[in-house]
C-alpha positions as a Markdown table, in Angstrom:
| # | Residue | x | y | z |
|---|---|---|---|---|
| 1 | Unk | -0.1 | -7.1 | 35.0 |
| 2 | Unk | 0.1 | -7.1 | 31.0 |
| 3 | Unk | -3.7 | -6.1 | 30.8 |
| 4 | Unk | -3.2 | -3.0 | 33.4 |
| 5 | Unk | -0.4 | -2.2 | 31.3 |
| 6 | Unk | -2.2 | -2.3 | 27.9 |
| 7 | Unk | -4.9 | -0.1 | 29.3 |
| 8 | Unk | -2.7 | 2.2 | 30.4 |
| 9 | Unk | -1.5 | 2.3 | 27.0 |
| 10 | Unk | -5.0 | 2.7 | 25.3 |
| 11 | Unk | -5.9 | 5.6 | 27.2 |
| 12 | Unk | -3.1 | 7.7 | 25.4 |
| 13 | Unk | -4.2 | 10.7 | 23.3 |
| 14 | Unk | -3.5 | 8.8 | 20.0 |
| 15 | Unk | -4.7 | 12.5 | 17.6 |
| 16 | Unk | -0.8 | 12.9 | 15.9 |
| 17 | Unk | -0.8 | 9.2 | 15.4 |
| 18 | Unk | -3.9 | 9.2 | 13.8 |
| 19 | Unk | -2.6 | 11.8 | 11.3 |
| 20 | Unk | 0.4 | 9.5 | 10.0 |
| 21 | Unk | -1.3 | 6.2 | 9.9 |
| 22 | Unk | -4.1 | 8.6 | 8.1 |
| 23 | Unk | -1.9 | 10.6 | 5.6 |
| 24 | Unk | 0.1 | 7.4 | 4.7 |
| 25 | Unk | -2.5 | 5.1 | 4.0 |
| 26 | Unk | -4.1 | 7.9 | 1.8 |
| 27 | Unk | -0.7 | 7.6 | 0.1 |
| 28 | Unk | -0.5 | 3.9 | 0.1 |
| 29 | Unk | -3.9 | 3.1 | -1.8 |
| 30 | Unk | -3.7 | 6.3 | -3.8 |
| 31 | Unk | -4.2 | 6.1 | -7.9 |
| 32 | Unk | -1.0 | 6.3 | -9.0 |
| 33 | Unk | -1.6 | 8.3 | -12.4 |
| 34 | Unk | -3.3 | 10.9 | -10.1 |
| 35 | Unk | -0.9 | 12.5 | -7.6 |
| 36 | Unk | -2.1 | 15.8 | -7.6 |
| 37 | Unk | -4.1 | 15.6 | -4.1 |
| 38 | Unk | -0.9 | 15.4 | -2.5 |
| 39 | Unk | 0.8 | 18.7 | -1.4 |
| 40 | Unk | 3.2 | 19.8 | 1.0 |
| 41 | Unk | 1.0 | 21.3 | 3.1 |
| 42 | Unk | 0.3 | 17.7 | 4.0 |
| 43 | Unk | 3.4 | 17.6 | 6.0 |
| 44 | Unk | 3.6 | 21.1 | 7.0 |
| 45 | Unk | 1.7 | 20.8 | 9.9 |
| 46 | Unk | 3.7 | 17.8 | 11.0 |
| 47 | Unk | 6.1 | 18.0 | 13.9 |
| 48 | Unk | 9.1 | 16.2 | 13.0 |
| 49 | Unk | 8.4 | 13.3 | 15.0 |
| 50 | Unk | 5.0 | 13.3 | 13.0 |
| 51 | Unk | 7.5 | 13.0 | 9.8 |
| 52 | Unk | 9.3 | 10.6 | 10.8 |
| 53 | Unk | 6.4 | 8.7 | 11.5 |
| 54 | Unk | 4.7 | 8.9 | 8.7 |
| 55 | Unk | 7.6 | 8.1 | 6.6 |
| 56 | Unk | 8.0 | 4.8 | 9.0 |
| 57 | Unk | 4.2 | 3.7 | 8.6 |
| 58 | Unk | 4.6 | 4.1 | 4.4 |
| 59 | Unk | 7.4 | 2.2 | 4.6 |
| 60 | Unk | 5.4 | -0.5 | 6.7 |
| 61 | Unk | 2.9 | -0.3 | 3.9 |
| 62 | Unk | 4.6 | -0.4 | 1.0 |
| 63 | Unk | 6.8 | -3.3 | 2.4 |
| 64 | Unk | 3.2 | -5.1 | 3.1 |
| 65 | Unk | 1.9 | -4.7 | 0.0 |
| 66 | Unk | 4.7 | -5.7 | -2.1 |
| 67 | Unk | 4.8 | -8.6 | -0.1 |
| 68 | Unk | 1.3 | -9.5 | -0.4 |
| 69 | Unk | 1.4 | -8.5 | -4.0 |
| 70 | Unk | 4.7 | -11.1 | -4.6 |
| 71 | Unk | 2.5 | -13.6 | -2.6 |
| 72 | Unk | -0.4 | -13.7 | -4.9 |
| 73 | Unk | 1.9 | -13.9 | -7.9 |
| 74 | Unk | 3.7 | -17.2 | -6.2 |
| 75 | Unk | 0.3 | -18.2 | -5.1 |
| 76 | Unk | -0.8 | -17.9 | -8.6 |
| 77 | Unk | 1.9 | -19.9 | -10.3 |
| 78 | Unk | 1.6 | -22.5 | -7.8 |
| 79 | Unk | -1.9 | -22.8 | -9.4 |
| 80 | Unk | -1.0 | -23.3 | -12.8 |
| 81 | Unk | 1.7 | -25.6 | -11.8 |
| 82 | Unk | -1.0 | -27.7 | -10.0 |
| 83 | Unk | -3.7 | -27.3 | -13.5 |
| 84 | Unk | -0.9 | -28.4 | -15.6 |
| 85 | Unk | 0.1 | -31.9 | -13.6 |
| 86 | Unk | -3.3 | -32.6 | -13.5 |
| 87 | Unk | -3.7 | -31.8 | -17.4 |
| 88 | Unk | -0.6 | -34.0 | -18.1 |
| 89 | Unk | -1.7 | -36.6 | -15.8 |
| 90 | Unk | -4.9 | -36.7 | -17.9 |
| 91 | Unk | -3.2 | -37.0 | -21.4 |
């Protein structure tokens, strides 16, 4: 039942999607000091729907990458705690 369901799903026309999940990943790995290939024309041709959307999957984003970004820094100082026992355990 579940699988007839997901390929029902699959079959959809996913084009608009495509856009947001394209336009906001563009903005999610962008240079930051270099904004200027953003315009509004980007969202112009967006529905509001589309907005909405694309605000939602940046949002997704961002949240993900500050959260992988504040996992690596925790992962990291879990590191040095780990060098420095072992460094005072040798001394």
């Amino acid at each position: 039942m579940l699988i007839k369901f997901l390929c029902r799903v699959s079959s959809y026309d996913k084009t608009l999607s495509d856009a947001c999940i394209l336009l906001a990943s563009k903005w999610t790995f962008c240079n930051v000091t270099d904004l200027s290939q953003f315009t509004t024309a980007d969202l112009k041709q967006f529905s509001a729907y589309q907005k909405k959307a694309f605000l939602s999957v940046l949002l997704q984003h961002v949240c993900f990458t500050a959260a992988t970004y504040f996992s690596l820094i925790a992962g990291f100082w879990q590191l040095v705690g780990l060098i420095v026992l072992k460094l005072s355990a040798l001394a």
